[in-house]
VEXNU-30529 format. One record per residue (C-alpha): residue number from 1; y, z, x. Coordinates in steps of 0.001 Angstrom, whole numbers, plus 500000, padded with zeros to 6 digits. Example, Ala and Ser with C-alpha at 12.3 -4.5 7.8 and 13.67 -1.06 7.14 Angstrom:
# VEXNU-30529
<lumtor pos="1" v="495500" w="507800" u="512300"/>
<lumtor pos="2" v="498940" w="507140" u="513670"/>
This chain:
# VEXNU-30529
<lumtor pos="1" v="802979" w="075492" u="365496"/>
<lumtor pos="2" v="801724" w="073677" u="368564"/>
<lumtor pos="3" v="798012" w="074875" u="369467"/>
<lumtor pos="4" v="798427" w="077612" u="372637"/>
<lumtor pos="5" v="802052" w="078394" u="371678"/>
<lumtor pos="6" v="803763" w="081344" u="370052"/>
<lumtor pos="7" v="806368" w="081205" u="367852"/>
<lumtor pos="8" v="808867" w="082593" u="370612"/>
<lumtor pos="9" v="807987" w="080316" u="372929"/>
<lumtor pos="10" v="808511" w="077393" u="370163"/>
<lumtor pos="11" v="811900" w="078676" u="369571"/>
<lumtor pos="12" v="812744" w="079019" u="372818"/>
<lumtor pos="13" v="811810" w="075206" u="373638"/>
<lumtor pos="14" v="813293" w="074283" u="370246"/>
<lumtor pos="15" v="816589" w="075906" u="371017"/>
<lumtor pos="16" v="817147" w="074688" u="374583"/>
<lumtor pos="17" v="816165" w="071433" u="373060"/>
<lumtor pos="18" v="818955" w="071598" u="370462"/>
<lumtor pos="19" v="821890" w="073294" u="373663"/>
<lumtor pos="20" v="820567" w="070340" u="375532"/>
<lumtor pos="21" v="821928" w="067932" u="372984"/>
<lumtor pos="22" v="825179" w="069413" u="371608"/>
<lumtor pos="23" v="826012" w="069956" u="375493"/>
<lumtor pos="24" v="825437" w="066269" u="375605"/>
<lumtor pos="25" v="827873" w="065557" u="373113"/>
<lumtor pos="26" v="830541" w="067400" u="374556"/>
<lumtor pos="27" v="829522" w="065508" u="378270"/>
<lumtor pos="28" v="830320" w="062236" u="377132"/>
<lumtor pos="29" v="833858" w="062628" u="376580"/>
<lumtor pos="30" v="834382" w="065077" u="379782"/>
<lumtor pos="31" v="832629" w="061951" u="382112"/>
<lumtor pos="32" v="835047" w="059657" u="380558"/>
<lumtor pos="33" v="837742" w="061577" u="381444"/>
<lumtor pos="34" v="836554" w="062385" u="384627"/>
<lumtor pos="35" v="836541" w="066553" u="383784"/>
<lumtor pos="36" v="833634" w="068617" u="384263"/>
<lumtor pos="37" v="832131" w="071784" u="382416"/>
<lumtor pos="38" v="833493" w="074352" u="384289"/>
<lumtor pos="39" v="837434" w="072362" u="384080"/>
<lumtor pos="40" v="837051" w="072304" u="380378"/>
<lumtor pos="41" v="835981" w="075868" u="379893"/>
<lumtor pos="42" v="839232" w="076987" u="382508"/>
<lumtor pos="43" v="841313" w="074740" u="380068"/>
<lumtor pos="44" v="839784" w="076179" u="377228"/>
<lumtor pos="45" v="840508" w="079882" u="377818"/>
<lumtor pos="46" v="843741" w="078599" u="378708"/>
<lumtor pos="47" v="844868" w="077055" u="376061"/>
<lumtor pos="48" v="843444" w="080048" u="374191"/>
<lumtor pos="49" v="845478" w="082879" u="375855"/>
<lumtor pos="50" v="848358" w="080831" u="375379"/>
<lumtor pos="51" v="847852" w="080804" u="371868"/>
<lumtor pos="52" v="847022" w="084334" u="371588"/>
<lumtor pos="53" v="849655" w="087286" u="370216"/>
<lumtor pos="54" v="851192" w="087407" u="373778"/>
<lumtor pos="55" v="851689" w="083729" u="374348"/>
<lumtor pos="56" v="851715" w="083784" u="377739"/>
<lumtor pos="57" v="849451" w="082164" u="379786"/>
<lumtor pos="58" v="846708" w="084078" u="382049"/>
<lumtor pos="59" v="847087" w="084452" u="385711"/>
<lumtor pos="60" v="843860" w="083222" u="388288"/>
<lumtor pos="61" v="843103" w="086311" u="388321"/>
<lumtor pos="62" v="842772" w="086862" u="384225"/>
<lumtor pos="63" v="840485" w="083246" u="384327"/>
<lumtor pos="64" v="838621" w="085166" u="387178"/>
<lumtor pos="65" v="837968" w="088377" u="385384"/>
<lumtor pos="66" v="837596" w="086317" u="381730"/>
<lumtor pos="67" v="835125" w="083727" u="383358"/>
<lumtor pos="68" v="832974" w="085920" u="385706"/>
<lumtor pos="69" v="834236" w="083554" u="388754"/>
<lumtor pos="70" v="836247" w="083922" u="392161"/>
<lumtor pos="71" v="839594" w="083785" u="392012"/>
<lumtor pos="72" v="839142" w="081195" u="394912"/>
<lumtor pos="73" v="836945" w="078941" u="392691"/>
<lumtor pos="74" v="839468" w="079360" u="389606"/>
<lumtor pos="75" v="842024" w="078285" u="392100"/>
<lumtor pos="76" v="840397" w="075385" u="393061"/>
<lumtor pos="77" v="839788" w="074112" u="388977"/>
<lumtor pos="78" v="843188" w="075190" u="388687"/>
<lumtor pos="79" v="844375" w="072506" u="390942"/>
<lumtor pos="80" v="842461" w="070119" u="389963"/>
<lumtor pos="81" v="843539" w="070385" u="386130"/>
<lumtor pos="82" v="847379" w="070292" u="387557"/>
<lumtor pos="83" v="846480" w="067098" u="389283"/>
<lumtor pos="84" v="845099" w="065726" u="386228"/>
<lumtor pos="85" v="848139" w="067111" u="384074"/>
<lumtor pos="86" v="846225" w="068801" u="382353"/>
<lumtor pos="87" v="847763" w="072690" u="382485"/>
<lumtor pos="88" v="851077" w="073977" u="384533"/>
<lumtor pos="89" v="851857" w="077012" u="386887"/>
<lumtor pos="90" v="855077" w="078681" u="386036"/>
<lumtor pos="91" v="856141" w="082191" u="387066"/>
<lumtor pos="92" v="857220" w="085123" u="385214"/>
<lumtor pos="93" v="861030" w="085605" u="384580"/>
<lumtor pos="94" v="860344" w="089427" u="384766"/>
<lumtor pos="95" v="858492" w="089359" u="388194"/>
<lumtor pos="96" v="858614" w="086213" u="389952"/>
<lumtor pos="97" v="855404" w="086877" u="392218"/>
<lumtor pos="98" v="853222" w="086481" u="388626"/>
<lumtor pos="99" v="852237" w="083139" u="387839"/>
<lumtor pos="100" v="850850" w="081956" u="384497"/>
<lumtor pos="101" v="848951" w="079158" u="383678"/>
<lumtor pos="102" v="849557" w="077053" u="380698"/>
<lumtor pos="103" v="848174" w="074373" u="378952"/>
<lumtor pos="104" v="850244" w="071030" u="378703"/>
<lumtor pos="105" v="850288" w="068848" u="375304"/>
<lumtor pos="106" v="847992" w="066322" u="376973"/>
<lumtor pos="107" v="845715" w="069556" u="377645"/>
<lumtor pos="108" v="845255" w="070762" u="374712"/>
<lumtor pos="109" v="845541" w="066999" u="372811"/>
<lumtor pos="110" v="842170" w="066733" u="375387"/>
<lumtor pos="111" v="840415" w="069868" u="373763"/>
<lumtor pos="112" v="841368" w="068858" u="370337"/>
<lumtor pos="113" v="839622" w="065846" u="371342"/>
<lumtor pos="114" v="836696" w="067031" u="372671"/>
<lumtor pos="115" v="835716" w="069371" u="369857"/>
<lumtor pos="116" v="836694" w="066957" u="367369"/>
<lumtor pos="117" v="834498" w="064428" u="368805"/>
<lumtor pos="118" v="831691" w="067163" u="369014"/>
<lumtor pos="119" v="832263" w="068316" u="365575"/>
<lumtor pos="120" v="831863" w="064844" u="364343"/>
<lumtor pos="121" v="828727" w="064448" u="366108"/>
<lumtor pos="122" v="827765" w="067032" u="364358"/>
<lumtor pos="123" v="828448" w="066124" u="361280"/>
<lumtor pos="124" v="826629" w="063098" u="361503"/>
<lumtor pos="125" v="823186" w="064747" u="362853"/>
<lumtor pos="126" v="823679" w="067131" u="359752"/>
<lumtor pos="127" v="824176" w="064419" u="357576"/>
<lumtor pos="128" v="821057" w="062640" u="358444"/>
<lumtor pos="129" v="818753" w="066060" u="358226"/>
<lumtor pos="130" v="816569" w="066077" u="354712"/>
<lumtor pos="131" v="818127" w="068799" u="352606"/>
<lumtor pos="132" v="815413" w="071195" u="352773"/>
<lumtor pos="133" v="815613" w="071313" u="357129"/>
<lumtor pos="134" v="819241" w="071644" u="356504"/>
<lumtor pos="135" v="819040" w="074639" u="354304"/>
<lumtor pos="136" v="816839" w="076436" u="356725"/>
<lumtor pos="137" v="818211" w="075583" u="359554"/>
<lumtor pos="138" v="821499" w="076982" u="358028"/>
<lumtor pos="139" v="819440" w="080303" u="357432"/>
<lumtor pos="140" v="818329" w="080321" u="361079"/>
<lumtor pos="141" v="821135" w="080491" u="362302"/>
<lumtor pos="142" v="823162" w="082622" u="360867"/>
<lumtor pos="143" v="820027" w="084912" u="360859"/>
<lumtor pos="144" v="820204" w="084691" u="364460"/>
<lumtor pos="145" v="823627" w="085107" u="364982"/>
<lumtor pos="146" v="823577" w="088156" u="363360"/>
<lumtor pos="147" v="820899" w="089437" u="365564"/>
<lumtor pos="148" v="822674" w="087968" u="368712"/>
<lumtor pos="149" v="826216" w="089496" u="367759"/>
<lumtor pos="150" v="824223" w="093043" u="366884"/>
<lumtor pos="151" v="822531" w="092832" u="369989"/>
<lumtor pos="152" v="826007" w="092403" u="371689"/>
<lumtor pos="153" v="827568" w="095112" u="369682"/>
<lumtor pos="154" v="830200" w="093682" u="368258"/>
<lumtor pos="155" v="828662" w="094425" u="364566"/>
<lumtor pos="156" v="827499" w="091126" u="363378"/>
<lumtor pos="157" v="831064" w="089092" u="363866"/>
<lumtor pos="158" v="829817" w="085717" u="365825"/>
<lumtor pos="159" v="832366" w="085082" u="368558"/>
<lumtor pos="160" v="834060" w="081293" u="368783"/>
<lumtor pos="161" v="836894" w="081919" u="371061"/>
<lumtor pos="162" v="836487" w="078783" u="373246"/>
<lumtor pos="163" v="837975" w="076373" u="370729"/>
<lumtor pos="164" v="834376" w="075410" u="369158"/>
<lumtor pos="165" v="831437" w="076868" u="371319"/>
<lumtor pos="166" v="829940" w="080524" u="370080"/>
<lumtor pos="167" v="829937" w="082256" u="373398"/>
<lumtor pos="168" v="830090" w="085226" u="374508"/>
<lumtor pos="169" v="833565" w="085380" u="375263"/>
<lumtor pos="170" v="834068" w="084281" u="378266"/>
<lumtor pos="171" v="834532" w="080695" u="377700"/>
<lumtor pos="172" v="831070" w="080010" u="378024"/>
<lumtor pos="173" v="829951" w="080741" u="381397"/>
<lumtor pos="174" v="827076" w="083683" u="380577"/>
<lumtor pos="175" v="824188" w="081215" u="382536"/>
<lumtor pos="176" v="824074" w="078754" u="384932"/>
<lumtor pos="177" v="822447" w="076036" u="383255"/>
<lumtor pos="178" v="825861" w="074154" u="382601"/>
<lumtor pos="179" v="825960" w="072912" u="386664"/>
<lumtor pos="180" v="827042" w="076675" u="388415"/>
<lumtor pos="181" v="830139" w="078098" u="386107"/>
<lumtor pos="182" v="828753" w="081835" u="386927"/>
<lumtor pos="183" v="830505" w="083002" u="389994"/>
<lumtor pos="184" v="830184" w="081928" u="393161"/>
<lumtor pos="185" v="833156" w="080443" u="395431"/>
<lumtor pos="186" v="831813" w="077241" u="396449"/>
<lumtor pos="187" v="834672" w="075446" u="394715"/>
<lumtor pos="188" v="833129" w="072331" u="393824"/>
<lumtor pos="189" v="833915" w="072767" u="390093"/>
């Protein structure tokens, strides 16, 4: 333990160390294809509703109420993932004034990317971690999942409903250290 700090503060540093780097990961394939955070956490939960029992896609105002954002700054991602190609608006048959939003196959091709590149990454950090840090690192975290998920009260079950980040559920967007993805209309996302 470093002289003057706590074992909190340690793992506090150490695990905003760690965030810092996986988030890097992810980064380097979002600047390459010109897509920010907040984009790929809209696609994300897209993609995922889709894919849910329903399989319809969520309205602006589901991404709102899912992401903790304006339906005015969901808008604006919105548009800029159609631009890109990257999800489609198509109305309800049943009620025309409903519009969904769906992923397209080069949208979710680009997530499947993305988290396999990530999960390789990964892989390779693991693979380079002496046996011994491995194994306890492994304890770690699932020790502190479990604490995390009880503290949420969902009983223990860690959540990964963004197609490869543990969040808690709403794509990701629970701080504001990813660039601003926690409310706010400014619609520069």
């Amino acid at each position: 333990m470093a002289e003057g700090k706590g074992l909190e503060e340690e793992l506090l540093e150490a695990f905003a160390r760690a965030f810092a780097a996986v988030h890097r990961m992810r980064m380097d394939r979002l600047l390459a294809e010109k897509l920010t955070m907040p984009q790929l956490k809209v696609l994300a939960v897209i993609a995922r509703a889709a894919s849910a029992a329903s399989g319809r896609g969520p309205t602006v105002g589901d991404l709102a109420r899912r992401l903790h954002l304006s339906a005015p700054t969901v808008t604006g991602i919105v548009d800029r993932l159609n631009a890109a190609g990257l999800v489609e608006r198509t109305r309800l048959a049943a009620d025309r004034r409903v519009v969904e939003v769906v992923a397209t196959e080069a949208g979710r091709r680009l997530l499947a990317d993305v988290f396999a590149a990530r999960e390789e990454r990964l892989r390779r950090a693991i693979a380079r971690m002496d046996e011994d840090d491995a194994q306890a690192l492994l304890r770690g975290l699932r020790a502190f999942a479990e604490t995390v998920s009880a503290d949420n009260g969902n009983g223990g079950a860690a959540d990964n409903r963004d197609g490869g980040t543990a969040d808690n559920g709403n794509g990701g967007a629970a701080d504001n250290r990813d660039g601003g993805t926690n409310g706010g209309s400014n619609g520069t996302a």
